[in-house]
C-alpha positions, -999 to +999 in steps of 0.1 A: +184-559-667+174-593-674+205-618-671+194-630-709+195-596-721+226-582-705+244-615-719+232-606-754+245-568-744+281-581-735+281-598-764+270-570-782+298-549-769+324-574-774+310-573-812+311-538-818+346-530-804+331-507-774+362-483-768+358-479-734+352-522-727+386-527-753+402-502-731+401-514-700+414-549-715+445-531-729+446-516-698+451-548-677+474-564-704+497-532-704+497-530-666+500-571-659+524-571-688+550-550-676+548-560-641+554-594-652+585-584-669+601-563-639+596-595-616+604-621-647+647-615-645+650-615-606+632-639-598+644-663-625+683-648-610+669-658-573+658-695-584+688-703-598+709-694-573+690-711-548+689-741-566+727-743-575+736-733-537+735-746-507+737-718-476+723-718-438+686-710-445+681-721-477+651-746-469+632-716-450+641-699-480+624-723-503+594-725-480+589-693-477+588-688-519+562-714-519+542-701-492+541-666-507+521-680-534+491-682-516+496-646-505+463-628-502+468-595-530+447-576-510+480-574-484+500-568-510+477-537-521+478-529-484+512-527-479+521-511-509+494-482-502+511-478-471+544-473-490+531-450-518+507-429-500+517-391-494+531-398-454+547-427-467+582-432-473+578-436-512+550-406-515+570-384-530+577-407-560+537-399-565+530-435-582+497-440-558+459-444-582+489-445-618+494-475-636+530-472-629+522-479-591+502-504-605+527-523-622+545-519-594+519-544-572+518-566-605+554-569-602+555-577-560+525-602-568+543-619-601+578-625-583+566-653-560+551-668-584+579-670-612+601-678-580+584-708-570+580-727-603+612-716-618+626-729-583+609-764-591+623-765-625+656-762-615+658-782-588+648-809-614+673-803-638+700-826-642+731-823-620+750-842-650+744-801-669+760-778-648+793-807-641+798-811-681+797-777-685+823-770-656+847-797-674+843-783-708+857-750-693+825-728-695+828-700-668+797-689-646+776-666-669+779-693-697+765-721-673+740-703-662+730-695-698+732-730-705+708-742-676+686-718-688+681-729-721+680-761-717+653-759-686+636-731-711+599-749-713+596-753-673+607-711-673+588-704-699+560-725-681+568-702-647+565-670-665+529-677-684+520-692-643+531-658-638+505-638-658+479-657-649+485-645-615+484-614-620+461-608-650+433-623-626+440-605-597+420-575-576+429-564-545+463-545-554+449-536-585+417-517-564+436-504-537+468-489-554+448-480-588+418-467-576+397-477-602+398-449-625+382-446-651+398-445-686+433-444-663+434-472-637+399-494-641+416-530-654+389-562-664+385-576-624+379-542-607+355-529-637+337-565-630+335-554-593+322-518-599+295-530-628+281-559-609+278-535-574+261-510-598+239-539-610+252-536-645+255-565-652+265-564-694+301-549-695+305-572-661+299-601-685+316-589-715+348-589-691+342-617-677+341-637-710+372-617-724+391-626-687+379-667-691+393-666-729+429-652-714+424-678-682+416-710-712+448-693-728+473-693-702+461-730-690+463-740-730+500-726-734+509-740-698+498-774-708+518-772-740+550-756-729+551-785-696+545-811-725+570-798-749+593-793-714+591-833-717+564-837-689+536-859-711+532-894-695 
């Protein structure tokens, strides 16, 4: 097929609702969603208490968050199969080629991620916070609460960093989903399959549908680091 035609195909599809195209969307929303939201509370926990503490190891601790961003998914995917397969030592929980195993690598790949720039929030937040609170009497858990709400756009900011991660990821998505269809098949690994098949259409039709979530991530990141009080 003719790269003019398929593109009027995708578009097509997009047009017409094509269940199985809509389903593998939901499909990667549901499965980057939720994986998201397991990693979202500990790794928010984690930043804060590396940022308000100071322990033996804590720079190769922050190091090491940052340099886990850059960690190749495929790995991850690796690793994971390893763990999940039926001789490994989490077989028997039989999450391998589900989406719950797959929110499970969504999850591993998101916590870095959320670690890291809820780290760099932190770290910027006033020290002048955390000491008023402490002389007004306010106990652990309500500082903590405090801090958060009041660093809430540069969180907020980590978490939609977050998704974008994962949303546009492949590697643990293929290797611990499988790519099955109307189960496991999310928007990057049905782009892989279709364009190896040479069909090219639904490849485009997710393509366009994972650049509008890409220009929406980057638009609400931009916005909730400016309303964080970062415009210059």
């Amino acid at each position: 097929m003719e790269i003019g035609a398929a593109t009027a195909e995708a578009f097509r599809l997009l047009a017409s609702g094509d269940a199985g195209l809509w389903f593998i969307v939901w499909t990667s929303l549901m499965v980057a969603g939720l994986g998201l939201a397991l990693a979202t509370a500990p790794a928010i926990g984690a930043a804060y208490l590396i940022a308000t503490h100071d322990f033996p190891g804590r720079r190769a601790l922050v190091v090491a968050a940052q340099a886990f961003l850059s960690f190749p998914t495929v790995l991850v995917g690796l690793i994971l199969y390893l763990l999940l397969t039926r001789q490994g030592p989490l077989g028997s929980l039989s999450l391998l080629f589900t989406p719950a195993g797959m929110v499970m690598g969504q999850a591993v790949i998101g916590f870095p991620v959320v670690l890291a720039f809820s780290l760099a929030t932190l770290q910027s937040a006033d020290t002048r916070l955390r000491e008023t609170a402490l002389v007004l009497g306010a106990g652990r858990w309500r500082i903590f609460i405090t801090v958060l709400r009041e660093m809430r756009f540069g969180l907020m900011a980590a978490v939609v960093a977050g998704f974008g991660r994962v949303i546009a990821e492949v590697g643990s998505a293929l290797m611990i989903g499988g790519n099955i269809e109307g189960s496991t098949r999310t928007i990057t690994t049905a782009i892989a399959l279709e364009t190896s098949k040479g069909e090219f259409a639904q490849g485009i039709a997710l393509g366009i549908v994972l650049v509008a979530l890409a220009l929406l991530v980057n638009v609400m990141l931009a916005w909730l680091q400016g309303a964080g009080g970062f415009r210059r």
